[in-house]
LUMMARVO-591237 format. One record per residue (C-alpha): residue number from 1; residue in three letters; x, y, z. Coordinates in steps of 0.1 Angstrom, whole numbers, plus 2048, in hexadecimal, padded with zeros to 3 digits. Each point is the difference from the previous one (the first is absolute). Layout:
N
seq->NUM | type->ALA | u->X | v->Y | w->Z
...
//
This chain:
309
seq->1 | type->UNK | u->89E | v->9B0 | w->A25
seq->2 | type->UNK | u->81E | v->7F5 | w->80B
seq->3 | type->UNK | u->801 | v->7E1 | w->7ED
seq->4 | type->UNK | u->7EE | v->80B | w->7E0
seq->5 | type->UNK | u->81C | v->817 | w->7F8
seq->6 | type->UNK | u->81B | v->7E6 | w->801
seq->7 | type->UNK | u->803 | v->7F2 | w->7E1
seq->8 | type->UNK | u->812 | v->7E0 | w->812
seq->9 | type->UNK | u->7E0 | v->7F7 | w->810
seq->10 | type->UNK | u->7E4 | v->7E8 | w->7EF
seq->11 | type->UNK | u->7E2 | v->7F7 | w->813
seq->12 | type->UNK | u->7FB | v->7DA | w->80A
seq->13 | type->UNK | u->7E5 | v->7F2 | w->7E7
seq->14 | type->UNK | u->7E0 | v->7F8 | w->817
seq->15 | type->UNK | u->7F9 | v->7E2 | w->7E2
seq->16 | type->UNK | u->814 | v->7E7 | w->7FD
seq->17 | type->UNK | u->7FC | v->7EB | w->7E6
seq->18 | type->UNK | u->7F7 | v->7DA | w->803
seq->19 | type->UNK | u->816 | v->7F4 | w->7E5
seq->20 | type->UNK | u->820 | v->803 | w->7F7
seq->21 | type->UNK | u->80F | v->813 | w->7E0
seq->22 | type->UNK | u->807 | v->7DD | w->7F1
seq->23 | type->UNK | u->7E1 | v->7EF | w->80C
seq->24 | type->UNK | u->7EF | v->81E | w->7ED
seq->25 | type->UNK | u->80E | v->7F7 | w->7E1
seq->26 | type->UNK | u->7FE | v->7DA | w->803
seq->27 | type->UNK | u->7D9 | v->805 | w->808
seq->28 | type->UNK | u->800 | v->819 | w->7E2
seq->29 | type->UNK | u->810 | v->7E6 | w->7E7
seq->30 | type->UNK | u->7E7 | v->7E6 | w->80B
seq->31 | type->UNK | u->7E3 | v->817 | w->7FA
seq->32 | type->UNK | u->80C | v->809 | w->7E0
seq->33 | type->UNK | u->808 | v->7DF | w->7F4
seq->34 | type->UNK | u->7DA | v->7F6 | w->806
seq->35 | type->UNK | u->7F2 | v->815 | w->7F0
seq->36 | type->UNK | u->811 | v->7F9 | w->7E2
seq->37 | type->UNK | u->7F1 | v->7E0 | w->806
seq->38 | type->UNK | u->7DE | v->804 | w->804
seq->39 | type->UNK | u->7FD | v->805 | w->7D7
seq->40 | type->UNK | u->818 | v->7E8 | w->7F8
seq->41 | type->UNK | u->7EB | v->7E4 | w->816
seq->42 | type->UNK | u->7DB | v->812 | w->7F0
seq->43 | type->UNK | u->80A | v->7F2 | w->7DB
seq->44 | type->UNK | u->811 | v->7E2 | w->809
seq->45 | type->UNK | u->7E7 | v->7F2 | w->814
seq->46 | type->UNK | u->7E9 | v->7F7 | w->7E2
seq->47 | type->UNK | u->81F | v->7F1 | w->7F0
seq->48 | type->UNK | u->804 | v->7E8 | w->822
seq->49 | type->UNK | u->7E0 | v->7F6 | w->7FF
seq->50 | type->UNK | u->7FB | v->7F7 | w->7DC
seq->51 | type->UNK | u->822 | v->7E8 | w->807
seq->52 | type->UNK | u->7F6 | v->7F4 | w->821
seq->53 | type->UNK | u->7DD | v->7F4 | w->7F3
seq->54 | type->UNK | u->80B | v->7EE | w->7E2
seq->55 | type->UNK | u->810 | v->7E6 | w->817
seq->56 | type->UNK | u->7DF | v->7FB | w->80E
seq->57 | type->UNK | u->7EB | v->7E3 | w->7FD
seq->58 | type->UNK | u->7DE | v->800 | w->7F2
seq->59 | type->UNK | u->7F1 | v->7FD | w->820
seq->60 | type->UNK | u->80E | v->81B | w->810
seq->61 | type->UNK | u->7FE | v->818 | w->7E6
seq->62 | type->UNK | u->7DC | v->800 | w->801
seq->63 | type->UNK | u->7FD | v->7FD | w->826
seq->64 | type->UNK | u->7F0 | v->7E4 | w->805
seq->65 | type->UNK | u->819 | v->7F5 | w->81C
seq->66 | type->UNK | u->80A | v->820 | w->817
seq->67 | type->UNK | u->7FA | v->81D | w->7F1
seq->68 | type->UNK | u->81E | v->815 | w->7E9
seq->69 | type->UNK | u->820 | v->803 | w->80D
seq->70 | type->UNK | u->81D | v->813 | w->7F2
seq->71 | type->UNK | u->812 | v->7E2 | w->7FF
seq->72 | type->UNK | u->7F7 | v->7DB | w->7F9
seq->73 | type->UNK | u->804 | v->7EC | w->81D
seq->74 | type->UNK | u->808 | v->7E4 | w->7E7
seq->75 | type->UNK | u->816 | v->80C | w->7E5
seq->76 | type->UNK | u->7FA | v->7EA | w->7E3
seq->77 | type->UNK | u->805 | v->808 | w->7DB
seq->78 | type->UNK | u->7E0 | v->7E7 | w->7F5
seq->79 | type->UNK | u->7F2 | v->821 | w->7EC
seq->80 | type->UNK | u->820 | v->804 | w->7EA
seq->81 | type->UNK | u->7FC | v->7DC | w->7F7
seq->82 | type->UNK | u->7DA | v->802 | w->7FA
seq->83 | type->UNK | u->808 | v->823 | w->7EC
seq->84 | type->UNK | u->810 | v->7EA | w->7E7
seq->85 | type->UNK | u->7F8 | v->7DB | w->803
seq->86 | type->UNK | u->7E5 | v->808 | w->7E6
seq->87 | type->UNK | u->808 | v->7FD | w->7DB
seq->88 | type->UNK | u->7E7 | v->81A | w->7F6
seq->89 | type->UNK | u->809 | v->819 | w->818
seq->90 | type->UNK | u->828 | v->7F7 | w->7F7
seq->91 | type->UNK | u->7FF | v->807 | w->7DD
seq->92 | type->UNK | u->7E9 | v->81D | w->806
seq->93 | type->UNK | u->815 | v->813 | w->814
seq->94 | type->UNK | u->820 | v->7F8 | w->7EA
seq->95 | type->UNK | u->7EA | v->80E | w->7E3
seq->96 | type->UNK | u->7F9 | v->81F | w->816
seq->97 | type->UNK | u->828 | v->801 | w->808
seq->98 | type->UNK | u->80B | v->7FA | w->7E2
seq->99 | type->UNK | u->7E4 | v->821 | w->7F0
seq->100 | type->UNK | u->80C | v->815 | w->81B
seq->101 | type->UNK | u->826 | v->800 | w->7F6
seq->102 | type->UNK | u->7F4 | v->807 | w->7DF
seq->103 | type->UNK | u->7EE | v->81D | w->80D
seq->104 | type->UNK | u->821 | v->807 | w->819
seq->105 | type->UNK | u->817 | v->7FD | w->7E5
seq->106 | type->UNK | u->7EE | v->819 | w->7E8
seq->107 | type->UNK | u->7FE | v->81A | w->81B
seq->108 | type->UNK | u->821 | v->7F9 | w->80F
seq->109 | type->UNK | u->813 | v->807 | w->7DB
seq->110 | type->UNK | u->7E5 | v->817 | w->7ED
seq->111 | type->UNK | u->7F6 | v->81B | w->81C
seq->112 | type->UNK | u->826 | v->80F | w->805
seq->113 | type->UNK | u->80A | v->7F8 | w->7DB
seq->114 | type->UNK | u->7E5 | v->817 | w->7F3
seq->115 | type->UNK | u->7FE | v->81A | w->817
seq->116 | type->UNK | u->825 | v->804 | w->801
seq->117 | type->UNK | u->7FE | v->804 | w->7D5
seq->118 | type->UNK | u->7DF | v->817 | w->80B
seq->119 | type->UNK | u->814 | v->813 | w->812
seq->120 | type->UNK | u->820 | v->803 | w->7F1
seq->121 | type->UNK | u->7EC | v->80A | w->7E4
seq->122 | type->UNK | u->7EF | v->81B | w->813
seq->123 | type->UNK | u->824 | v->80D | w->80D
seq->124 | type->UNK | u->819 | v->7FA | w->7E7
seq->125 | type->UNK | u->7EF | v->804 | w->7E3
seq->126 | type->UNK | u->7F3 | v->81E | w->7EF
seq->127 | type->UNK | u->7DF | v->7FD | w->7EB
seq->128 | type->UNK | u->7E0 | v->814 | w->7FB
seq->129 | type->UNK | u->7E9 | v->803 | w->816
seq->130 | type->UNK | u->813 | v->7EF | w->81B
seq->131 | type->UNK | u->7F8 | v->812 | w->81D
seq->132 | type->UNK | u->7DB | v->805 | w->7F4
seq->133 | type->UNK | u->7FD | v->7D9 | w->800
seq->134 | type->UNK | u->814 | v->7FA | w->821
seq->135 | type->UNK | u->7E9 | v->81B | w->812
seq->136 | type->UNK | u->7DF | v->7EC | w->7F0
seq->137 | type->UNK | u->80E | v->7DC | w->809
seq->138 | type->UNK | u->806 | v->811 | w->827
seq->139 | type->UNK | u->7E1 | v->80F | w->801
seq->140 | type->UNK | u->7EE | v->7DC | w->7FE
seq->141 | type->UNK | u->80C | v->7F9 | w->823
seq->142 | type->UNK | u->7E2 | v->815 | w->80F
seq->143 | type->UNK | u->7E8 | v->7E9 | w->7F0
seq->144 | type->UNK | u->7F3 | v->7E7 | w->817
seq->145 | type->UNK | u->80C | v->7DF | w->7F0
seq->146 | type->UNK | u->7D8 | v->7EE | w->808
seq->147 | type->UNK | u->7F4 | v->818 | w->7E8
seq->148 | type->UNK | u->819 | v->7ED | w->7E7
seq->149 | type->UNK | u->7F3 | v->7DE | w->805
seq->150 | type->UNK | u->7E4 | v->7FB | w->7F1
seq->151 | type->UNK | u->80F | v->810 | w->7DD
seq->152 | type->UNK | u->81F | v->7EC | w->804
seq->153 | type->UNK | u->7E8 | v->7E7 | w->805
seq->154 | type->UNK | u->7E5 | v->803 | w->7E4
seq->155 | type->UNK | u->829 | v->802 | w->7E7
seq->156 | type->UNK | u->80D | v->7DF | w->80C
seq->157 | type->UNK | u->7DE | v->7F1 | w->7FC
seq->158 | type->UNK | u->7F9 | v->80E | w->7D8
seq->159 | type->UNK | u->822 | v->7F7 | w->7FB
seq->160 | type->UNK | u->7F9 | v->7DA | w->80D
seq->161 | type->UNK | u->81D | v->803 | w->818
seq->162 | type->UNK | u->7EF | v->7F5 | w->825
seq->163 | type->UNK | u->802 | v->7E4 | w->80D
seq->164 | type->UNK | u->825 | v->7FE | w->7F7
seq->165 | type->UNK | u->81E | v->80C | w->80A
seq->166 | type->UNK | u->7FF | v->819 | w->7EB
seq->167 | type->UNK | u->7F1 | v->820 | w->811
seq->168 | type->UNK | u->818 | v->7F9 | w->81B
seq->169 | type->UNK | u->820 | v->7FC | w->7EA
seq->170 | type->UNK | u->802 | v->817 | w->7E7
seq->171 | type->UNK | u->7FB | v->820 | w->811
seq->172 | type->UNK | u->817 | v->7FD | w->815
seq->173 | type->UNK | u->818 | v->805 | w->7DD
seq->174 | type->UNK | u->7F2 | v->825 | w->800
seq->175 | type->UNK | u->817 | v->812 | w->819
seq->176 | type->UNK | u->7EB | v->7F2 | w->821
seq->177 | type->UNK | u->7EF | v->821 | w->807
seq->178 | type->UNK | u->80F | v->825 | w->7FA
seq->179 | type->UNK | u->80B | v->800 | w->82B
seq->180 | type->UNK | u->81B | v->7E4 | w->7F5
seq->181 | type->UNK | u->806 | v->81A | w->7E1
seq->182 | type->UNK | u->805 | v->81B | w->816
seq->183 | type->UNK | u->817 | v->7F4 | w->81B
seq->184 | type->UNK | u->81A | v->7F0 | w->7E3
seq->185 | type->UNK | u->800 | v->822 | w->7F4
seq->186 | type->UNK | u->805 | v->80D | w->81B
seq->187 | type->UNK | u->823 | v->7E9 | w->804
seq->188 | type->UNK | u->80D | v->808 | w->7E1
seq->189 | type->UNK | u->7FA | v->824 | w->803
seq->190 | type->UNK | u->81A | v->7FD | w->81A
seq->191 | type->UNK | u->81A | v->7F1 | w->7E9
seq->192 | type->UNK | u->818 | v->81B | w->7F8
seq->193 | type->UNK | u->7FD | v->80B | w->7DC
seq->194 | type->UNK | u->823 | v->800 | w->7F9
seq->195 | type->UNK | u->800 | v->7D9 | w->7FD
seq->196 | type->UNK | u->7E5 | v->801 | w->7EA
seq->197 | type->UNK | u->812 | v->818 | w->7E5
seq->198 | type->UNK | u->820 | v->7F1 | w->808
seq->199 | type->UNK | u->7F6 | v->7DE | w->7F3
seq->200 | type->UNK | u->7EF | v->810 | w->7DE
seq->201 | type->UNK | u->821 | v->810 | w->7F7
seq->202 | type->UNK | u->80E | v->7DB | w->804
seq->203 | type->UNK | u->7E4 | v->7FB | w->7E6
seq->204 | type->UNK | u->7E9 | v->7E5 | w->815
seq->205 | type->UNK | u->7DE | v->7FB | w->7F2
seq->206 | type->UNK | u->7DF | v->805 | w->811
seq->207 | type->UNK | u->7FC | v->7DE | w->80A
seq->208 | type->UNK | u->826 | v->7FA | w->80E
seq->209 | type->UNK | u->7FB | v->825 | w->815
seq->210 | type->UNK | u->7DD | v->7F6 | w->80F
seq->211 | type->UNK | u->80B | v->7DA | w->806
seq->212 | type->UNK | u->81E | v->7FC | w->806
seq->213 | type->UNK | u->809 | v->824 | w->811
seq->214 | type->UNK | u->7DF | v->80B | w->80E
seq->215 | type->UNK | u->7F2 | v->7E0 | w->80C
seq->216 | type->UNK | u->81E | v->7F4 | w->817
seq->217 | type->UNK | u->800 | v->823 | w->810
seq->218 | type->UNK | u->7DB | v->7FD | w->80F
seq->219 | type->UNK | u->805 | v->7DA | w->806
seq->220 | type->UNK | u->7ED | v->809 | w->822
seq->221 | type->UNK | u->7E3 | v->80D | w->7F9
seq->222 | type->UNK | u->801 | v->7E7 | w->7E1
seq->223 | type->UNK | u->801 | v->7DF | w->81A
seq->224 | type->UNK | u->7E7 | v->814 | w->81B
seq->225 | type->UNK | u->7E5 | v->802 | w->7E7
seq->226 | type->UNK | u->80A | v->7D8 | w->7F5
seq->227 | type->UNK | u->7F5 | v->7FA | w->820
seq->228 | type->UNK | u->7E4 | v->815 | w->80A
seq->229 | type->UNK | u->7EE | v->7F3 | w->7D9
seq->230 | type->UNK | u->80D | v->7DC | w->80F
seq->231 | type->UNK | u->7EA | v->80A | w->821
seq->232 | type->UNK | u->7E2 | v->80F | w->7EE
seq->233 | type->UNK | u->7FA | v->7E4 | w->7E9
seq->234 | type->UNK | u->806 | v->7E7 | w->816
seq->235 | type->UNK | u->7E8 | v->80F | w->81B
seq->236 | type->UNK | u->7E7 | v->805 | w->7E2
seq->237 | type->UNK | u->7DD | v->7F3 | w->807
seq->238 | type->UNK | u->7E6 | v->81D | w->7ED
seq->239 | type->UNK | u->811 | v->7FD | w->7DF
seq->240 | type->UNK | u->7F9 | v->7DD | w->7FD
seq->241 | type->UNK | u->7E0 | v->800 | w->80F
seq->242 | type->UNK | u->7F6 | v->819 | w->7E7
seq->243 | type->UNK | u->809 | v->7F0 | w->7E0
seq->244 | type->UNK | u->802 | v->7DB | w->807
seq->245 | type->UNK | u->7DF | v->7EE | w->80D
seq->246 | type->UNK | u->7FA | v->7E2 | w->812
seq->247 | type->UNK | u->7FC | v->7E8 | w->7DE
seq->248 | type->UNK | u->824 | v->809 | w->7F3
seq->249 | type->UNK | u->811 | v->7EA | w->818
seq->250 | type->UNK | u->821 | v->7FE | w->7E7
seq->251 | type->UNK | u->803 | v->823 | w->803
seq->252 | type->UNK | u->7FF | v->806 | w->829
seq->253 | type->UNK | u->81C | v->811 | w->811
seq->254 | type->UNK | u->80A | v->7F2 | w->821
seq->255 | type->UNK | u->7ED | v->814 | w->814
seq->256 | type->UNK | u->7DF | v->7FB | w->7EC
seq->257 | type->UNK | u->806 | v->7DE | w->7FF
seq->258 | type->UNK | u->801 | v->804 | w->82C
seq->259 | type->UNK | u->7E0 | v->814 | w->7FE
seq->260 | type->UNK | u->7EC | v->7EA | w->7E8
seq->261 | type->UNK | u->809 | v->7E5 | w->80F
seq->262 | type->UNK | u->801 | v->80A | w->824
seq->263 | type->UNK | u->7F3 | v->81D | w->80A
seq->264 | type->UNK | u->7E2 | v->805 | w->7E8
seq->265 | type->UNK | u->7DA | v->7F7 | w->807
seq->266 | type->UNK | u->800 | v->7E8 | w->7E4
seq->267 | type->UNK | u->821 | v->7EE | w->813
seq->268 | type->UNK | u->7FB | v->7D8 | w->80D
seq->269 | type->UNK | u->817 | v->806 | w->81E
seq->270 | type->UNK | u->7F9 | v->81E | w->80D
seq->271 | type->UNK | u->803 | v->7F5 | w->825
seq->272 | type->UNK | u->823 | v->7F7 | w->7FF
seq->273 | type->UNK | u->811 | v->81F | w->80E
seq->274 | type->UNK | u->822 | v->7ED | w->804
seq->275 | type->UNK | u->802 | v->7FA | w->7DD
seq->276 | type->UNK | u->7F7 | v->822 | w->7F8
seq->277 | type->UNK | u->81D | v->80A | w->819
seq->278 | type->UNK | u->817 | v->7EA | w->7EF
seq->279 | type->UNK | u->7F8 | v->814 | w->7D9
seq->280 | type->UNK | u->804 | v->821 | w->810
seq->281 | type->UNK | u->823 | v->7F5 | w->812
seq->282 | type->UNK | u->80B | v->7F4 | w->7E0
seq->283 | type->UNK | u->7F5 | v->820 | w->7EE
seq->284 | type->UNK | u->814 | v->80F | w->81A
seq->285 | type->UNK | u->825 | v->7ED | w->7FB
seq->286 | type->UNK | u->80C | v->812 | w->7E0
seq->287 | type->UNK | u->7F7 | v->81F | w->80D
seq->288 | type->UNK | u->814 | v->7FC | w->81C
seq->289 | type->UNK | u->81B | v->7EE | w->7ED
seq->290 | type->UNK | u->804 | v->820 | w->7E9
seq->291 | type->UNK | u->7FF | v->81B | w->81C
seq->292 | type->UNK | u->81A | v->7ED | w->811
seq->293 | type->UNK | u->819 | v->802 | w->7E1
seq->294 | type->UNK | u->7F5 | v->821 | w->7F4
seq->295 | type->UNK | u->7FA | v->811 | w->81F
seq->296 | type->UNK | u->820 | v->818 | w->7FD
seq->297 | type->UNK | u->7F6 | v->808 | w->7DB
seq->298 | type->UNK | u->7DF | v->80B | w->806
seq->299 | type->UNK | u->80F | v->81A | w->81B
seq->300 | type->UNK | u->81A | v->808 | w->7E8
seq->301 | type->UNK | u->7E5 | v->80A | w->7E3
seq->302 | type->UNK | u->7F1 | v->811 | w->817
seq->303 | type->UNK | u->819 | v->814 | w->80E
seq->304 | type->UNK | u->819 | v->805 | w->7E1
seq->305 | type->UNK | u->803 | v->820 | w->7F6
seq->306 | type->UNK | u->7F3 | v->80E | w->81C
seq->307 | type->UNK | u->81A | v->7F7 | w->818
seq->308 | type->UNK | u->827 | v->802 | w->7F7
seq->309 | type->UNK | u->814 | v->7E8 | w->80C
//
């Protein structure tokens, strides 16, 4: 009793610990650095092999010498020169390159230009039945979009527009979906009005208010949406597929050129995994090129507005 009321006394710990304060943090660091890991190793792994395996050879691809390794024993880049040393394939793929920046171009330039005229429509300018049409056009975002393919489908074809570029071009000159609508409004809404009635008592026009002011003041999510339509129609395999078949060679985007040629049952070389390693490391390049550059814009258009700096 004696020493429980002195409040000078504290009673030894019968625990003592086996590390020290700093070894507790150091271990804590380590731990935590893992684990951020772990996911960052998951989805790069596929990416490792698809580059390790395009230096293999022939041989080792298949497994006829030791069995599949993550990495060639023999790095050689035979399957790079045998992607190419045909004419056939050559100008075949430079067909399929040179459709898919037309398809890339046309999504790059008409998704943000029309949904940001879309939506400055839908917020600047006053007309009847505006918020009756917006609420429609948002409601079609519940509807499953493989209930719309075959229509779409049966239009293009009465209209004689598959196997071209067509189906794949021109829509993407109607706005790019209402979601791409909805998140430009959602930028200029937080533009302060004042500018906007500011620059009609200077007496600018319609055009010079939405292109001139508006425009530069979203520039982010202007140049994130350049590069997400730059992503999707790059990475676009089902829209092809469904409007372009095998016979309409001229018309093949990069990636059904790979398939057809490739990867389908119909193929004459489908047991050459390197080569099909070295189309999909290709496919992968301007990807990576883009993210690289653009990397603090797409964070920035995701983030502006909803983050002050």
């Amino acid at each position: 009793m004696r020493y429980i009321s002195n409040p000078a006394y504290q009673p030894k710990s019968r625990h003592k610990s086996a590390f020290s304060p700093r070894e507790r943090i150091v271990f804590g660091n380590i731990l935590k650095y893992f684990l951020y890991c772990l996911p960052v190793i998951f989805f790069a792994f596929p990416f490792v092999v698809l580059i390790s395996r395009s230096f293999f050879s022939f041989n080792e691809s298949v497994g006829y010498t030791e069995g599949l390794g993550l990495f060639p024993k023999d790095w050689t880049i035979e399957s790079y020169i045998e992607a190419f040393s045909n004419e056939e394939i050559r100008n075949g793929f430079l067909n399929g390159f040179k459709n898919t920046m037309i398809v890339v171009a046309c999504n790059v330039i008409g998704v943000p230009l029309t949904a940001f005229m879309a939506a400055y429509a839908f917020t600047k300018i006053k007309f009847k039945f505006r918020k009756v049409i917006f609420t429609v056009a948002l409601g079609t975002i519940m509807i499953p979009g493989i209930l719309l393919m075959i229509p779409v489908y049966q239009m293009f074809w009465k209209m004689g527009w598959t196997n071209t570029l067509l189906p794949i071009t021109i829509p993407c000159f109607f706005g790019g979906g209402i979601l791409n609508i909805f998140m430009i409004m959602q930028f200029i809404r937080s533009i302060p009005k004042e500018i906007d009635e500011a620059a009609i008592l200077d007496g600018a026009s319609l055009p010079t208010r939405m292109f001139k002011l508006t425009l530069p003041l979203i520039k982010p999510i202007i140049i994130y949406m350049m590069v997400t339509a730059f992503f999707g129609a790059w990475n676009d395999f089902s829209g092809p597929l469904m409007y372009i078949k095998s016979n309409a060679s001229e018309a093949f985007t990069l990636n059904l050129y790979i398939y057809y040629e490739y990867l389908s049952e119909s193929s004459y070389v489908t047991a050459r995994p390197n080569v099909q390693m070295v189309f999909g490391v290709i496919m992968m390049i301007p990807m990576l090129i883009i993210f690289i550059f653009f990397q603090k814009q797409l964070i920035n258009g995701l983030t502006f507005g909803a983050v002050k700096e």
